[in-house]
C-alpha positions as CSV (number, residue, x, y, z in Angstrom):
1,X,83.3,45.6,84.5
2,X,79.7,45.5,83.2
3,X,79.0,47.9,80.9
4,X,76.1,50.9,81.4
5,X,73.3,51.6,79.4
6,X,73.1,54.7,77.4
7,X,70.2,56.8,78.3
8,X,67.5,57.2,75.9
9,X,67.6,60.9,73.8
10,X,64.7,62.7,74.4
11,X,64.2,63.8,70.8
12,X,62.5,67.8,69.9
13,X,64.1,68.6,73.0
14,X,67.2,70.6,72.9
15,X,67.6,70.9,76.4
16,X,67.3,67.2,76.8
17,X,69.8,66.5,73.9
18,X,72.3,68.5,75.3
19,X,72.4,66.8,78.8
20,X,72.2,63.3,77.6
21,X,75.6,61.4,77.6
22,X,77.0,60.9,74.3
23,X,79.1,57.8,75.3
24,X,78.5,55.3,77.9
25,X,78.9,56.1,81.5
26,X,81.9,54.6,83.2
27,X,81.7,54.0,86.9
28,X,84.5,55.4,89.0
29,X,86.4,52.1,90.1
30,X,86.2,51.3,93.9
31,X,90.0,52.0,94.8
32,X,89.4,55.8,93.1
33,X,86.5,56.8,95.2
34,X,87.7,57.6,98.8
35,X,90.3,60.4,97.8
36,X,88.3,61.7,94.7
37,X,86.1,65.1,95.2
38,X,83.9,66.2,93.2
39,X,84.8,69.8,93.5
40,X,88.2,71.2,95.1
41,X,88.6,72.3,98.0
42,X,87.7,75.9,98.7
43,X,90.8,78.6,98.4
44,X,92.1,80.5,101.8
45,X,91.6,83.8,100.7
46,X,92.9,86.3,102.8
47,X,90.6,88.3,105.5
48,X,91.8,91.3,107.0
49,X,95.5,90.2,106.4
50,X,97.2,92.3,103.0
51,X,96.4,91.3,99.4
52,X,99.6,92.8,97.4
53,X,98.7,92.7,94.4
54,X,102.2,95.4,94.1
55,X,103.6,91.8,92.7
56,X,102.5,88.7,91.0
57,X,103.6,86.6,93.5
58,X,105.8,86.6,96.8
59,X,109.9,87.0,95.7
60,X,108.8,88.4,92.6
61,X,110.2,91.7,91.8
62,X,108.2,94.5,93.0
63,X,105.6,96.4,89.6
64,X,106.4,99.7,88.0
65,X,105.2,103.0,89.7
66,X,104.1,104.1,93.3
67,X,103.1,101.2,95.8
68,X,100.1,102.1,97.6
69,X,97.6,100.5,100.5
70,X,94.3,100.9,100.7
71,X,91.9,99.6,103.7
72,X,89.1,100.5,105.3
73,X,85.5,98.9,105.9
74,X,82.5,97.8,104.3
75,X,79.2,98.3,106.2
76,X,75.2,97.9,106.0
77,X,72.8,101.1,105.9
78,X,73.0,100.8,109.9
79,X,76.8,100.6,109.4
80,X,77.3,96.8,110.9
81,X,80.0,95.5,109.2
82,X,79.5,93.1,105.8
83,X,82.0,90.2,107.3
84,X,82.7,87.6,104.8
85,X,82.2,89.6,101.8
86,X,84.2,88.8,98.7
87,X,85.7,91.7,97.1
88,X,87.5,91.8,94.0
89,X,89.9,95.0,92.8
90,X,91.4,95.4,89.8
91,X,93.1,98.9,88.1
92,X,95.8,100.0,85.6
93,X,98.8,99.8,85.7
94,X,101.5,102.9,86.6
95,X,101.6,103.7,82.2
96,X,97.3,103.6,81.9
97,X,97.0,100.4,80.4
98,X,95.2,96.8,82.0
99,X,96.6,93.4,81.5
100,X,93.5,92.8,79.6
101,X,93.8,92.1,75.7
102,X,89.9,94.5,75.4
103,X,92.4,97.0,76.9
104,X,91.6,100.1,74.9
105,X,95.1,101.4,75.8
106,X,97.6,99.6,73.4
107,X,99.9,102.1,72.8
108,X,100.8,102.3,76.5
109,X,103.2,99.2,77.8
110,X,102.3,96.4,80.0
111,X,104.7,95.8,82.9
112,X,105.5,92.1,83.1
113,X,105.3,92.6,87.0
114,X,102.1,93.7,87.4
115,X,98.7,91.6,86.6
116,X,96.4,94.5,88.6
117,X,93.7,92.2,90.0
118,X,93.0,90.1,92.8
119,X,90.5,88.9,95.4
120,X,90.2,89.0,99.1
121,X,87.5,88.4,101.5
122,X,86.7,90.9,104.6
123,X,87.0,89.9,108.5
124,X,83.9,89.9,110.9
125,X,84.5,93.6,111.3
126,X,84.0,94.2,107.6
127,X,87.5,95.1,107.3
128,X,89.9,94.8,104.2
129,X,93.8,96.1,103.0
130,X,95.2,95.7,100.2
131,X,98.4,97.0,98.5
132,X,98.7,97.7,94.6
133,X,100.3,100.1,92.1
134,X,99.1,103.8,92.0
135,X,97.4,103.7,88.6
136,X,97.8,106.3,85.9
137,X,95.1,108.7,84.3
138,X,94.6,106.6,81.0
139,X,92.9,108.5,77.6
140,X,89.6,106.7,77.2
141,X,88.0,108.4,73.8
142,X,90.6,110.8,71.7
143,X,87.9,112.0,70.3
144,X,86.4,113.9,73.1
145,X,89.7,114.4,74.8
146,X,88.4,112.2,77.2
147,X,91.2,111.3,80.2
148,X,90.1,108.8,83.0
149,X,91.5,109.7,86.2
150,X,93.7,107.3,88.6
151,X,90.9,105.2,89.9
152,X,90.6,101.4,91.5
153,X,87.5,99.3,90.5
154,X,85.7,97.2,93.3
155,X,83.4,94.6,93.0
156,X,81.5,93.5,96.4
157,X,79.3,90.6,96.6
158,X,78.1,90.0,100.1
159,X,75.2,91.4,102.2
160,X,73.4,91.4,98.9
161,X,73.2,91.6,95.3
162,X,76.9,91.9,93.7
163,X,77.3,95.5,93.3
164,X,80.4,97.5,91.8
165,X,82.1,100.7,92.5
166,X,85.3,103.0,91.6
167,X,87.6,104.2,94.1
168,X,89.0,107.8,93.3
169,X,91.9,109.8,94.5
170,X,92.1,112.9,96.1
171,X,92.8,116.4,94.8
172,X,93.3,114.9,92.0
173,X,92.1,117.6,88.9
174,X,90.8,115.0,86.4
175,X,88.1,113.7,88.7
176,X,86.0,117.0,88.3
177,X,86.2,116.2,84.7
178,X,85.5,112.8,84.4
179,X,81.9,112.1,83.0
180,X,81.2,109.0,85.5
181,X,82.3,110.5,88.1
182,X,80.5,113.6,87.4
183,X,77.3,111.8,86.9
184,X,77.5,111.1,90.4
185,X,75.2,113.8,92.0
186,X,77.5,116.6,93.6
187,X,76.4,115.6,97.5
188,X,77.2,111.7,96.4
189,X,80.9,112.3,94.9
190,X,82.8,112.5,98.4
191,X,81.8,109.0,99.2
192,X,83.9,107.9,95.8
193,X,86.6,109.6,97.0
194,X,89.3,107.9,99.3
195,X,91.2,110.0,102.4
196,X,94.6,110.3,102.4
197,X,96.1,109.4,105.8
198,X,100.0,108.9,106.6
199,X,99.6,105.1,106.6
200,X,97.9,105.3,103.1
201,X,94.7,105.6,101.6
202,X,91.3,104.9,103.5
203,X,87.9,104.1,101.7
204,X,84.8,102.9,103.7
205,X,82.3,101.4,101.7
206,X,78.5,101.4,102.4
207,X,76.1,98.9,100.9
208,X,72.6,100.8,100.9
209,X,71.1,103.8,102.9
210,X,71.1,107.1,102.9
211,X,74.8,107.0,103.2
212,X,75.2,104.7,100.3
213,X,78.5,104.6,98.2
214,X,78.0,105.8,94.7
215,X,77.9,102.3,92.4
216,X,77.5,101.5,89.0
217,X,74.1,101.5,87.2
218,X,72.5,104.0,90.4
């Protein structure tokens, strides 16, 4: 095998220095190159079938607390569906507390069962269901007295700029008391709110327009 050249280092140049090789190339030998791939390939993640995210995996044993679903649609300002958009969820678990070591929460136990995030992508009709653990009202600031109430983060990218939102409950007293949900303007804070239905919970969400859901940083 003949040995590469090292490239030159382009000196005052940080950029430069940082890209150059510090060793030799190697080429990839013949017999190596027809199955390699530069990048894997990409993950079938689920349309409008059910992300459960009510257990880390399938056979596992089933989280702490109240299993709920939650589907419904996400749509333009015209209301055509956003097909193909990812959307990622996470929330508490059933005792307040995220499997997240920033969790602000420590005093509150993690459940071995439950992770509380996942991702799924929506069908042509914009559709998506998923199934998780109804989350607890968690303190956020003692201080203030400040309790969050049971609530599902969203994150959509698709249609546009990535944009996230938080799914409320309803009836549910802490809402009205709640300092992001009350910066909401009053004729906005329905839209946060998902419907109660007998097969579960139901939360459209719209993308821009006059109709637009409430989302972080409006």
């Amino acid at each position: 095998m003949t040995p590469t050249r090292t490239l030159d280092v382009v000196t005052q140049d940080r950029e430069s220095e940082a890209r150059t090789p510090a060793k030799p190339l190697r080429p990839i030998p013949p017999a190596a190159r027809d199955p390699y791939a530069a990048q894997p390939p990409r993950p079938e993640w689920p349309g409008p079938s059910l992300l459960d995210l009510s257990r880390i995996a399938p056979g596992r044993p089933v989280a702490q607390g109240e299993v709920i679903e939650v589907a419904g649609r996400i749509v333009d300002g015209d209301g055509r569906p956003v097909g193909g958009a990812v959307v990622e969820i996470w929330n508490c678990n059933a005792a307040g507390r995220y499997a997240h070591v920033d969790d602000a929460n420590p005093d509150a136990p993690l459940d071995p069962d439950f992770l509380g995030f996942g991702r799924l992508m929506t069908d042509a009709d914009g559709r998506y269901r998923l199934r998780t653990i109804r989350p607890a009202a968690y303190l956020a600031r003692a201080d203030i007295g400040w309790w969050r109430p049971p609530h599902i983060h969203f994150s959509i990218l698709g249609g546009g700029p990535r944009l996230v939102t938080q799914m409320y409950f309803p009836g549910d007293p802490l809402n009205e008391k709640d300092p992001i949900h009350m910066v909401i303007p009053p004729e906005q804070r329905p839209a946060a709110i998902a419907e109660a239905t007998a097969d579960g919970l139901v939360w459209d969400i719209v993308m821009r327009g006059r109709h637009r859901t409430p989302f972080e940083g409006d």
